[in-house]
PDBQT receptor file of N, H, CA, C and O in Angstrom, charges set to zero:
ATOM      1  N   UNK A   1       0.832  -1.202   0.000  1.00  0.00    +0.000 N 
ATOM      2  CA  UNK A   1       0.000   0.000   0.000  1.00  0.00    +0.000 C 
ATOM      3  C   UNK A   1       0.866   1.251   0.000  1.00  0.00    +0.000 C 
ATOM      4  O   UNK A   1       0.625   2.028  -0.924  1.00  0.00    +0.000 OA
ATOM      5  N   UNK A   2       1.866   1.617   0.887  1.00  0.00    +0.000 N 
ATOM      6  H   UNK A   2       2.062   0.985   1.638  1.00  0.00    +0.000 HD
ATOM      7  CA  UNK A   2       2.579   2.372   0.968  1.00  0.00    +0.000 C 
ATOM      8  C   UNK A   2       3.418   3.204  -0.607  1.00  0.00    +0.000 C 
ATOM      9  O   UNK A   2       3.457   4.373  -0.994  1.00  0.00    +0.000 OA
ATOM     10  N   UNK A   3       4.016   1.834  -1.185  1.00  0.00    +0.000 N 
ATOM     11  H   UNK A   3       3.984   0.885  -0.871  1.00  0.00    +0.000 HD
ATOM     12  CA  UNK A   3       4.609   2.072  -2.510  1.00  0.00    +0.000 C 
ATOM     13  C   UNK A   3       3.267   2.275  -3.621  1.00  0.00    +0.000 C 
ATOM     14  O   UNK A   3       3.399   2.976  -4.624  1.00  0.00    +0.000 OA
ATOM     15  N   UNK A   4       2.450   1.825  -3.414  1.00  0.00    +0.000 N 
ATOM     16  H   UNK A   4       2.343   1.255  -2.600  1.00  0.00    +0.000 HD
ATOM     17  CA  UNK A   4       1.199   2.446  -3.936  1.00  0.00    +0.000 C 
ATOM     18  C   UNK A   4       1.435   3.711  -4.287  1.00  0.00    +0.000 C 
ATOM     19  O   UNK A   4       1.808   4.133  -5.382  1.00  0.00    +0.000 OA
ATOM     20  N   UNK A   5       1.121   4.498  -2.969  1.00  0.00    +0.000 N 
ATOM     21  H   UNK A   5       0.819   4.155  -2.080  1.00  0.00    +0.000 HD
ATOM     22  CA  UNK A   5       0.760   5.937  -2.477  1.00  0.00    +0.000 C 
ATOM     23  C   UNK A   5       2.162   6.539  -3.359  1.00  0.00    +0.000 C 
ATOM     24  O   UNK A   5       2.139   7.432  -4.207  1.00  0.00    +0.000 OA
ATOM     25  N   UNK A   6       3.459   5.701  -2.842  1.00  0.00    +0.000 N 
ATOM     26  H   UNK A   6       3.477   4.976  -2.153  1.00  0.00    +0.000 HD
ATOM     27  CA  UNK A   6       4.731   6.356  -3.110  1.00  0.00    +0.000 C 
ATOM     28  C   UNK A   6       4.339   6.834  -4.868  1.00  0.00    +0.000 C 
ATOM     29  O   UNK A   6       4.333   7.977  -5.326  1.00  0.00    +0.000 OA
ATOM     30  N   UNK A   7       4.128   5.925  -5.372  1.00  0.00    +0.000 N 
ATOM     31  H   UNK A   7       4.134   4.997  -4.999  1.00  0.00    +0.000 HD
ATOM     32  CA  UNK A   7       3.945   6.219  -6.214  1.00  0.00    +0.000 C 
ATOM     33  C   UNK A   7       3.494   6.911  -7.115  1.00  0.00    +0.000 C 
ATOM     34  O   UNK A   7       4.093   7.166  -8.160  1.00  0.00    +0.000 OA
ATOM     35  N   UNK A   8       1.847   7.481  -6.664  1.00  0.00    +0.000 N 
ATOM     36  H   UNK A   8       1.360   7.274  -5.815  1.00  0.00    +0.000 HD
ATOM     37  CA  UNK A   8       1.187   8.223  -6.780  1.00  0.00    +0.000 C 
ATOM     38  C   UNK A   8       1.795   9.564  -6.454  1.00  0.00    +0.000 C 
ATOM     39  O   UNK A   8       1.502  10.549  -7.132  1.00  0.00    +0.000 OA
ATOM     40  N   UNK A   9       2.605   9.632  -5.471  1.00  0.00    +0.000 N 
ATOM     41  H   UNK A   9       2.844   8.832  -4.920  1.00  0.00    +0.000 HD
ATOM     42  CA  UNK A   9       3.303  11.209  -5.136  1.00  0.00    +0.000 C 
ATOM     43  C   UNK A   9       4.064  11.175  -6.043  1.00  0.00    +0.000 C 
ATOM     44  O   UNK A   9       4.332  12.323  -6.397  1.00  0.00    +0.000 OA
ATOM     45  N   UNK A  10       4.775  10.121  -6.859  1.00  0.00    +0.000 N 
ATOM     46  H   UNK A  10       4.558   9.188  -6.572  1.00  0.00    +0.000 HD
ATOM     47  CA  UNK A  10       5.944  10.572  -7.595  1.00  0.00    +0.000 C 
ATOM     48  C   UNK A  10       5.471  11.019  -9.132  1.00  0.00    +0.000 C 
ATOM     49  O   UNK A  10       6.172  11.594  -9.964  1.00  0.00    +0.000 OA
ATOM     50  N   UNK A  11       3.845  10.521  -9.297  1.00  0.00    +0.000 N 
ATOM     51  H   UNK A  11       3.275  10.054  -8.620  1.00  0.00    +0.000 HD
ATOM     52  CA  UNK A  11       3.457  10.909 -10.406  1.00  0.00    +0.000 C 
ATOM     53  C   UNK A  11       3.135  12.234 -10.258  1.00  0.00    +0.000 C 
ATOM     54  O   UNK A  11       3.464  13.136 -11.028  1.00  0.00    +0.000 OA
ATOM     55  N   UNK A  12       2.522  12.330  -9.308  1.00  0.00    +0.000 N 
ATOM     56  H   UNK A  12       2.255  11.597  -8.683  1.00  0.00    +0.000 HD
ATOM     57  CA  UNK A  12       1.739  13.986  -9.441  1.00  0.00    +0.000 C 
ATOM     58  C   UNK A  12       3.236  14.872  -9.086  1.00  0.00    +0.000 C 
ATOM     59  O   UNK A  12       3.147  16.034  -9.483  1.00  0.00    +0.000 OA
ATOM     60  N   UNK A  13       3.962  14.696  -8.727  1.00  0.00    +0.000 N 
ATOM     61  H   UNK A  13       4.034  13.752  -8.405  1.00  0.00    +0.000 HD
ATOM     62  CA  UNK A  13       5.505  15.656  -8.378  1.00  0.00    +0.000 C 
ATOM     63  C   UNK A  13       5.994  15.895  -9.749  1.00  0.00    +0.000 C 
ATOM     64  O   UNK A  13       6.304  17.033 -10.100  1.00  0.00    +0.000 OA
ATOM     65  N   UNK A  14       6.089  14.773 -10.627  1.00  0.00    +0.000 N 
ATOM     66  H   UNK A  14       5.837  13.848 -10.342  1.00  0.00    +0.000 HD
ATOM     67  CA  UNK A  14       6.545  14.915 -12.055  1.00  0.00    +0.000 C 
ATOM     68  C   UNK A  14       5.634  15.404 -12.783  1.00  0.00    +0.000 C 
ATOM     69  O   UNK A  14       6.052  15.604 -13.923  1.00  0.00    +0.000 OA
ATOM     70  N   UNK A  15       4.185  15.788 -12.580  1.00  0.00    +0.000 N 
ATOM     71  H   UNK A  15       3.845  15.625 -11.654  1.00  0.00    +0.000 HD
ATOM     72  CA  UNK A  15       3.717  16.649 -13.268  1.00  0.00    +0.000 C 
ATOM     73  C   UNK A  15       3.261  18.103 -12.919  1.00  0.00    +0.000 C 
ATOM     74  O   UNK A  15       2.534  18.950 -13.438  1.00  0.00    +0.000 OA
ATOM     75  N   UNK A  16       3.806  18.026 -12.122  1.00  0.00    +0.000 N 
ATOM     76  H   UNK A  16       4.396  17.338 -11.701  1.00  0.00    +0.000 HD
ATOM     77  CA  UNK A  16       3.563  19.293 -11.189  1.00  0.00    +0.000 C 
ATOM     78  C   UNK A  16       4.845  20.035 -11.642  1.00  0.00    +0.000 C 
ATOM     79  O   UNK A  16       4.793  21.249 -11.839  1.00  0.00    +0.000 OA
ATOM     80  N   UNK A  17       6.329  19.139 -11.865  1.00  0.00    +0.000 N 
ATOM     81  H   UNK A  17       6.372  18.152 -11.705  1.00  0.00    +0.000 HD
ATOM     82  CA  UNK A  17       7.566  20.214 -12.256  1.00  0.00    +0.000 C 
ATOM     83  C   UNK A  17       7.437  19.970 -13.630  1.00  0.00    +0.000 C 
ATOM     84  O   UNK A  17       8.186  20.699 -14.280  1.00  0.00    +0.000 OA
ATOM     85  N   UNK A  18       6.759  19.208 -14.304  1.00  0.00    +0.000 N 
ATOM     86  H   UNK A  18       6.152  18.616 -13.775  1.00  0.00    +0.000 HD
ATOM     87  CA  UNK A  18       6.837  19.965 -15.818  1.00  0.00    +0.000 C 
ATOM     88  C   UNK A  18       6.054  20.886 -16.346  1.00  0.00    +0.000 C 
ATOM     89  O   UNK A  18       6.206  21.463 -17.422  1.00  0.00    +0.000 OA
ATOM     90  N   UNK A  19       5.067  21.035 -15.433  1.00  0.00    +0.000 N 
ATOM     91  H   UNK A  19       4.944  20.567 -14.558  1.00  0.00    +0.000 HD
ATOM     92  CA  UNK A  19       3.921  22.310 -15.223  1.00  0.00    +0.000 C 
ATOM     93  C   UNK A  19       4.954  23.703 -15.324  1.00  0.00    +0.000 C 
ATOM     94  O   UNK A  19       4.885  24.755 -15.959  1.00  0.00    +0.000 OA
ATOM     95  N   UNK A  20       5.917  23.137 -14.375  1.00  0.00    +0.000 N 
ATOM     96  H   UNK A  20       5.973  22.282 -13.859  1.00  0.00    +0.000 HD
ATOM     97  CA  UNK A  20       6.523  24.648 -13.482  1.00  0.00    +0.000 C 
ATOM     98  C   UNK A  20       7.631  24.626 -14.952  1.00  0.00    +0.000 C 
ATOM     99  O   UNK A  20       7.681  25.747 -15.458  1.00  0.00    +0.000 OA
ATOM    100  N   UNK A  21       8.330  23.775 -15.551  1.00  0.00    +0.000 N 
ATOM    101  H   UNK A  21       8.289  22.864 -15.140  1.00  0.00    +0.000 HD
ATOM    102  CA  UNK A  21       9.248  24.224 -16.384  1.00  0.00    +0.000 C 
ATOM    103  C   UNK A  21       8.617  24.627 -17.766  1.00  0.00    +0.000 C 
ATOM    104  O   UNK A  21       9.308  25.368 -18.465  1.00  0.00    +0.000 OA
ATOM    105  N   UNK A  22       7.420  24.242 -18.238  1.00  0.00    +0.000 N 
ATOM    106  H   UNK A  22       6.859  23.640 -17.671  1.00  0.00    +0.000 HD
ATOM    107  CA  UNK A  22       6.655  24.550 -19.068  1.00  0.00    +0.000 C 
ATOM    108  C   UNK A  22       6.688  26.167 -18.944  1.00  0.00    +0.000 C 
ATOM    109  O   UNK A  22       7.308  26.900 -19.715  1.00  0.00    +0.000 OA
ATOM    110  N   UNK A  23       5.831  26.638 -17.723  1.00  0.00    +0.000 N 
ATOM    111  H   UNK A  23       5.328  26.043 -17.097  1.00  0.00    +0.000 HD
ATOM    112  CA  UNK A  23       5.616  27.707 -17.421  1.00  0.00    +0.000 C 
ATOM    113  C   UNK A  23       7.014  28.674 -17.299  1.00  0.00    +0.000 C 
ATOM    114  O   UNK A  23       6.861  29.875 -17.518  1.00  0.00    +0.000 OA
ATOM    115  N   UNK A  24       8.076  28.282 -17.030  1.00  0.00    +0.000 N 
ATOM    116  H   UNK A  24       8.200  27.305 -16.852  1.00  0.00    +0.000 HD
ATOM    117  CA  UNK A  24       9.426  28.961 -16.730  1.00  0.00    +0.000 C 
ATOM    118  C   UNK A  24      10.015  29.146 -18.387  1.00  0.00    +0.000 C 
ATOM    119  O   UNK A  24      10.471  30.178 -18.881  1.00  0.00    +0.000 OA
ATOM    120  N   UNK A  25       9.869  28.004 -18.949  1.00  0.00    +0.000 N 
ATOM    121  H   UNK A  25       9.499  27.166 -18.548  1.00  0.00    +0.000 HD
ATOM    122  CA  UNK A  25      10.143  28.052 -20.417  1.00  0.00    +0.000 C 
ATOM    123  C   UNK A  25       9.159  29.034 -21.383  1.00  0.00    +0.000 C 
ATOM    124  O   UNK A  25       9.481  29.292 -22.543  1.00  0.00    +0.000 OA
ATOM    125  N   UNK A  26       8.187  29.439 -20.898  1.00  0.00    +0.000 N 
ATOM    126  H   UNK A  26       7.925  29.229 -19.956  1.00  0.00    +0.000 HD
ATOM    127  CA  UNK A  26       7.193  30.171 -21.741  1.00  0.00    +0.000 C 
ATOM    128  C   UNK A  26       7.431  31.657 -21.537  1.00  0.00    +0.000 C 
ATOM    129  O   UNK A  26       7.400  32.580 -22.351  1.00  0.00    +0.000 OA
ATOM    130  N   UNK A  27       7.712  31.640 -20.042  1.00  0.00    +0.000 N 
ATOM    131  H   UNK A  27       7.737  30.890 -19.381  1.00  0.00    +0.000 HD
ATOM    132  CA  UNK A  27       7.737  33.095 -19.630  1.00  0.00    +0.000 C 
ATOM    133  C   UNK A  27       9.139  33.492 -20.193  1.00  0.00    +0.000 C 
ATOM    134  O   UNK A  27       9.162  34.613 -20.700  1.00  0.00    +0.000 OA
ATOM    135  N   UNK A  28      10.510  32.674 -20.205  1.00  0.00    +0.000 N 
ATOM    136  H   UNK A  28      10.491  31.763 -19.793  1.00  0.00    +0.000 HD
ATOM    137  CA  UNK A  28      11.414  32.646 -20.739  1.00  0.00    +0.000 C 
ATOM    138  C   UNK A  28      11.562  33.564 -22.490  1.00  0.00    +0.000 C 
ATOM    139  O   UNK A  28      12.397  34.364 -22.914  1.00  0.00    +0.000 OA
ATOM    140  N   UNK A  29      10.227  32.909 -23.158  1.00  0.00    +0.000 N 
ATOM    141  H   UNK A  29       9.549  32.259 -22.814  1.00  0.00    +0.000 HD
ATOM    142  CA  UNK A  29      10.012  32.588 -24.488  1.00  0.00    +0.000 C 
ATOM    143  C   UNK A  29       9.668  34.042 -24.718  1.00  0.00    +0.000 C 
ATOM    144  O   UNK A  29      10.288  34.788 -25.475  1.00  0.00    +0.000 OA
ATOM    145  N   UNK A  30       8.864  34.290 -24.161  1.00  0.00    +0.000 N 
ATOM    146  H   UNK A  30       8.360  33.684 -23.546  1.00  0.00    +0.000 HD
ATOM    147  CA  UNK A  30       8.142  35.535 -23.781  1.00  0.00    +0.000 C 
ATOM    148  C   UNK A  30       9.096  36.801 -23.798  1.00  0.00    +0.000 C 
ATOM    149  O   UNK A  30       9.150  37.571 -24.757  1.00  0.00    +0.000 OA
ATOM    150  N   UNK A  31       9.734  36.919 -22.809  1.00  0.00    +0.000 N 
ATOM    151  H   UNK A  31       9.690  36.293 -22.030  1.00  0.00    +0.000 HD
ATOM    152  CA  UNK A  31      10.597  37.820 -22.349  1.00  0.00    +0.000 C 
ATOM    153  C   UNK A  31      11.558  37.536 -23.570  1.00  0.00    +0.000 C 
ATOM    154  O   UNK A  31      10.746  37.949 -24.398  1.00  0.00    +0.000 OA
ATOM    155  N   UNK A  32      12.388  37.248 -24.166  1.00  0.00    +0.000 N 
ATOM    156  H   UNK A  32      13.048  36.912 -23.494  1.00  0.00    +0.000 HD
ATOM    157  CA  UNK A  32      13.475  36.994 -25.310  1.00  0.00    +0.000 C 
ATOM    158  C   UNK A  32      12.859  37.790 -26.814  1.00  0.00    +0.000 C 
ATOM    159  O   UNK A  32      13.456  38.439 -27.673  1.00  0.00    +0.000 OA
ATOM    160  N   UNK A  33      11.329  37.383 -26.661  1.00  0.00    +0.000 N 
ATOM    161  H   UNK A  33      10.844  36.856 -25.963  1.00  0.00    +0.000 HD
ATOM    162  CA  UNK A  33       9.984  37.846 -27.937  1.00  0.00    +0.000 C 
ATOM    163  C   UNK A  33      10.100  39.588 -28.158  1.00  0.00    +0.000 C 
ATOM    164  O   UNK A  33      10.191  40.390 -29.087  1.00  0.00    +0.000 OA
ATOM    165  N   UNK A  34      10.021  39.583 -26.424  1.00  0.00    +0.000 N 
ATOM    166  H   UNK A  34       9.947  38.932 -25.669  1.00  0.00    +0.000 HD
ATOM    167  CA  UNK A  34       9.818  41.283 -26.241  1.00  0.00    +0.000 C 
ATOM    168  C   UNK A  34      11.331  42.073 -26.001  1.00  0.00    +0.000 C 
ATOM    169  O   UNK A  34      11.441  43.289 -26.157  1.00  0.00    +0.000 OA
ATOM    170  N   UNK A  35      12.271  41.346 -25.669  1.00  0.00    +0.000 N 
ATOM    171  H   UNK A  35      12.181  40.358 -25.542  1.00  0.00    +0.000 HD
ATOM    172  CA  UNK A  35      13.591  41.886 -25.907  1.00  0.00    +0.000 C 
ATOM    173  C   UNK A  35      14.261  42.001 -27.592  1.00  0.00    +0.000 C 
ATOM    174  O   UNK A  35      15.269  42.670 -27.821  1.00  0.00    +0.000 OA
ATOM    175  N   UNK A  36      13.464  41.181 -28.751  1.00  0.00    +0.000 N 
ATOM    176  H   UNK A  36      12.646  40.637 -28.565  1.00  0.00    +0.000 HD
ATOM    177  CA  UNK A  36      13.529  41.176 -29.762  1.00  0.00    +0.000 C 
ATOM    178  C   UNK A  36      12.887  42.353 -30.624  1.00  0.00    +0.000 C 
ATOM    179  O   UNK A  36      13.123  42.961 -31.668  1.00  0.00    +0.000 OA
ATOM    180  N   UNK A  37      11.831  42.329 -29.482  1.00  0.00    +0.000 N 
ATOM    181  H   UNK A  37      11.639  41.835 -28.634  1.00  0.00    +0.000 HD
ATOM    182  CA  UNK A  37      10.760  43.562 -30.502  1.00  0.00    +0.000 C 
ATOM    183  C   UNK A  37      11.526  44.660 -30.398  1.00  0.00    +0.000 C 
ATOM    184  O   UNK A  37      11.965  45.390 -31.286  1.00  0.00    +0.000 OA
ATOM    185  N   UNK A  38      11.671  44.719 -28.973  1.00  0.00    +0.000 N 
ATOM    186  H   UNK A  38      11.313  44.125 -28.252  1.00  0.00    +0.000 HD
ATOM    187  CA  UNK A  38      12.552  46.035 -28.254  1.00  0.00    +0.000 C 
ATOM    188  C   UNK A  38      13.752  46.440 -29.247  1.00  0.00    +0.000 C 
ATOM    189  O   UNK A  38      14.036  47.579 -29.619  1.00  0.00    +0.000 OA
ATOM    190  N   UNK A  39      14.317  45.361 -29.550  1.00  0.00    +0.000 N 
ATOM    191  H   UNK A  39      14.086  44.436 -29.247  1.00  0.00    +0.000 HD
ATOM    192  CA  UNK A  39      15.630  45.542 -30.508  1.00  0.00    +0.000 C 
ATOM    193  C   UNK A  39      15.086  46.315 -31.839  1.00  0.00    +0.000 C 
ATOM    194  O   UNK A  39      15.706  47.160 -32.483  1.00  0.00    +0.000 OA
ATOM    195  N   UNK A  40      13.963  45.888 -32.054  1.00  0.00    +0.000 N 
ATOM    196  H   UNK A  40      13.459  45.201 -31.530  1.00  0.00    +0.000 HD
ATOM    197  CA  UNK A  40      13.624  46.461 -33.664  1.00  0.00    +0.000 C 
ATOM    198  C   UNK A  40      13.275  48.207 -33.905  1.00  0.00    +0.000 C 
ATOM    199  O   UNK A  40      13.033  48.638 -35.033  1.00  0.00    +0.000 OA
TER     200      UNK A  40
């Protein structure tokens, strides 16, 4: 039961940090977009 559960935390943890690098990578994407425009 335990490794069950373990398990279950290790799924939702791994989608919880590709949430967060998704989001870090976008805002990333973002900011580089508008330092580009800025350049023009």
């Amino acid at each position: 039961m335990s490794g069950f559960s373990l398990e279950v935390v290790t799924k939702q943890r791994d989608r919880v940090v590709h949430r967060f690098r998704e989001t870090v990578n976008h805002s990333k994407a973002r900011r580089n977009l508008s330092d580009s425009l800025y350049a023009l």
